[in-house]
C-alpha positions as CSV (number, residue, x, y, z in Angstrom):
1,X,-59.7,145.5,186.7
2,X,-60.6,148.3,189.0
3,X,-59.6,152.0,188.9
4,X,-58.4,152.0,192.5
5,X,-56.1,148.2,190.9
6,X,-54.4,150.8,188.4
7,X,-53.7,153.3,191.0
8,X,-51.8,151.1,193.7
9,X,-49.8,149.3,190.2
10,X,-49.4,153.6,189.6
11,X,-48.4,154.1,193.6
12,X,-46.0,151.1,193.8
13,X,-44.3,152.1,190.6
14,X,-43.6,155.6,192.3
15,X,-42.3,154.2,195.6
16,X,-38.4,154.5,195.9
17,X,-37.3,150.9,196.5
18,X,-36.1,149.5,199.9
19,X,-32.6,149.7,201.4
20,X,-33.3,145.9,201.4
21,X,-34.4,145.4,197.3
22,X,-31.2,148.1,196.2
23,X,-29.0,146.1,198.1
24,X,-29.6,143.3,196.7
25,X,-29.9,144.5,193.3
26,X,-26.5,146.0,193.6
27,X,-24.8,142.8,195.1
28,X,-26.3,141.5,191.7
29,X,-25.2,144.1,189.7
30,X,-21.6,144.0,191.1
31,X,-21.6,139.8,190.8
32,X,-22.5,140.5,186.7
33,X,-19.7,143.4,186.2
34,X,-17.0,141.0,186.3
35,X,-16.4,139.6,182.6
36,X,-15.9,136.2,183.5
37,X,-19.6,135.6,185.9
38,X,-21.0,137.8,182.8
39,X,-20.1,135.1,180.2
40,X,-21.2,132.3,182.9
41,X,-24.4,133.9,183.1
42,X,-24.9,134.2,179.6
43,X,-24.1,130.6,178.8
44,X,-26.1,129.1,181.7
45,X,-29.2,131.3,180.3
46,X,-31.0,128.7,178.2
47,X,-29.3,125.3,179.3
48,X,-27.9,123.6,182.7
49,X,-24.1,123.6,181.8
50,X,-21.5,121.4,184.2
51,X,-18.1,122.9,185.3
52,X,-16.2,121.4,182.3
53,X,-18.4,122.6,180.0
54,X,-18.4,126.2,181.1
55,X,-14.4,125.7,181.3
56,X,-14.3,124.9,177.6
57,X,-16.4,127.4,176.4
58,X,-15.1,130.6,178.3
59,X,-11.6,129.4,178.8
60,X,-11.5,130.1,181.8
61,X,-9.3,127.7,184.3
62,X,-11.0,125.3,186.2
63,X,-10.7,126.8,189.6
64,X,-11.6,130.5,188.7
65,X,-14.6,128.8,186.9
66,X,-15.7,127.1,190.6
67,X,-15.2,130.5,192.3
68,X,-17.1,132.3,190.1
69,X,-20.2,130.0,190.2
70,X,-19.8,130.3,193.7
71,X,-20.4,133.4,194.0
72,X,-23.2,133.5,191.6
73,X,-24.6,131.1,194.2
74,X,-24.2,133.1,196.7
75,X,-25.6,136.1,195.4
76,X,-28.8,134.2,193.9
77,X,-28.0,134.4,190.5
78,X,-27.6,130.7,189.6
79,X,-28.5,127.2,191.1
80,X,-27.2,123.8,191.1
81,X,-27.7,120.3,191.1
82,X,-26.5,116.9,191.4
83,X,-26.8,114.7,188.2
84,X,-24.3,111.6,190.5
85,X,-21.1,113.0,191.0
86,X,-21.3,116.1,188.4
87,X,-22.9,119.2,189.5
88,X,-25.4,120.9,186.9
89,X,-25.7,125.0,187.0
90,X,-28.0,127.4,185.8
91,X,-29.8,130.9,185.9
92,X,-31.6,131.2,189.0
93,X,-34.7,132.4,186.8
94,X,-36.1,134.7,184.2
95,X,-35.1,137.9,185.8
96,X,-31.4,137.1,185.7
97,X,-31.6,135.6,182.2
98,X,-33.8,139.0,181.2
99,X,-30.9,141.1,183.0
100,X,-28.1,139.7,182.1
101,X,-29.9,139.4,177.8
102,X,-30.8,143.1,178.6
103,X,-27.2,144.0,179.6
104,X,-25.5,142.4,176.7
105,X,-28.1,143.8,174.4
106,X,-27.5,147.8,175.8
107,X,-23.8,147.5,175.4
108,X,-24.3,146.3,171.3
109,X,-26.2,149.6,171.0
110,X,-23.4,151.4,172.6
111,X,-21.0,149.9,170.3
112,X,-23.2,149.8,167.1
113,X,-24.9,152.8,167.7
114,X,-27.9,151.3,167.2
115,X,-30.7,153.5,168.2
116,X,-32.7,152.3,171.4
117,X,-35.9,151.0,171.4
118,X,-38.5,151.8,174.1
């Protein structure tokens, strides 16, 4: 690696982020402060889960189940796909998964008062 490679990494690192990149950061931030789309996300981080699944686990009704993964669809948070008639969902990729771990893991500390790490 070059010095003048470390010093654009240093230079974008610096740089306020675009209107563009903080919106959509806070649409995804706003779609993971509601409890419900914050215990989808979690489950759907390591496996493709269908709507009854998700259902059972949160206990959640059905339809607010739907609406919610809806909106994580919209917002680019999770995908789907068929498997026949059932759709399959999960995390969109590993920066969701790392937020949404990251998230969970910050509000323990809170509670615990477990010291942060850097």
């Amino acid at each position: 690696m070059y010095a003048r490679d470390n010093d654009a990494a240093a230079e974008h690192v610096h740089q306020l982020p675009t209107g563009e990149q903080v919106e959509a950061a806070s649409t995804a931030l706003r779609m993971l402060a509601d409890p419900t789309r914050l215990r989808l996300t979690w489950l759907l981080r390591t496996a493709e889960r269908d709507v009854s699944s998700l259902v059972e686990a949160t206990g959640a009704a059905r339809p607010a189940v739907s609406q919610h993964l809806a909106k994580l669809r919209l917002a680019g948070l999770v995908r789907a796909r068929r498997d026949g008639r059932r759709a399959l969902y999960t995390l969109q990729g590993g920066h969701v998964r790392r937020l949404v771990e990251e998230a969970l893991a910050a509000a323990d500390h809170h509670l615990t008062g477990a010291p942060d790490h850097d």
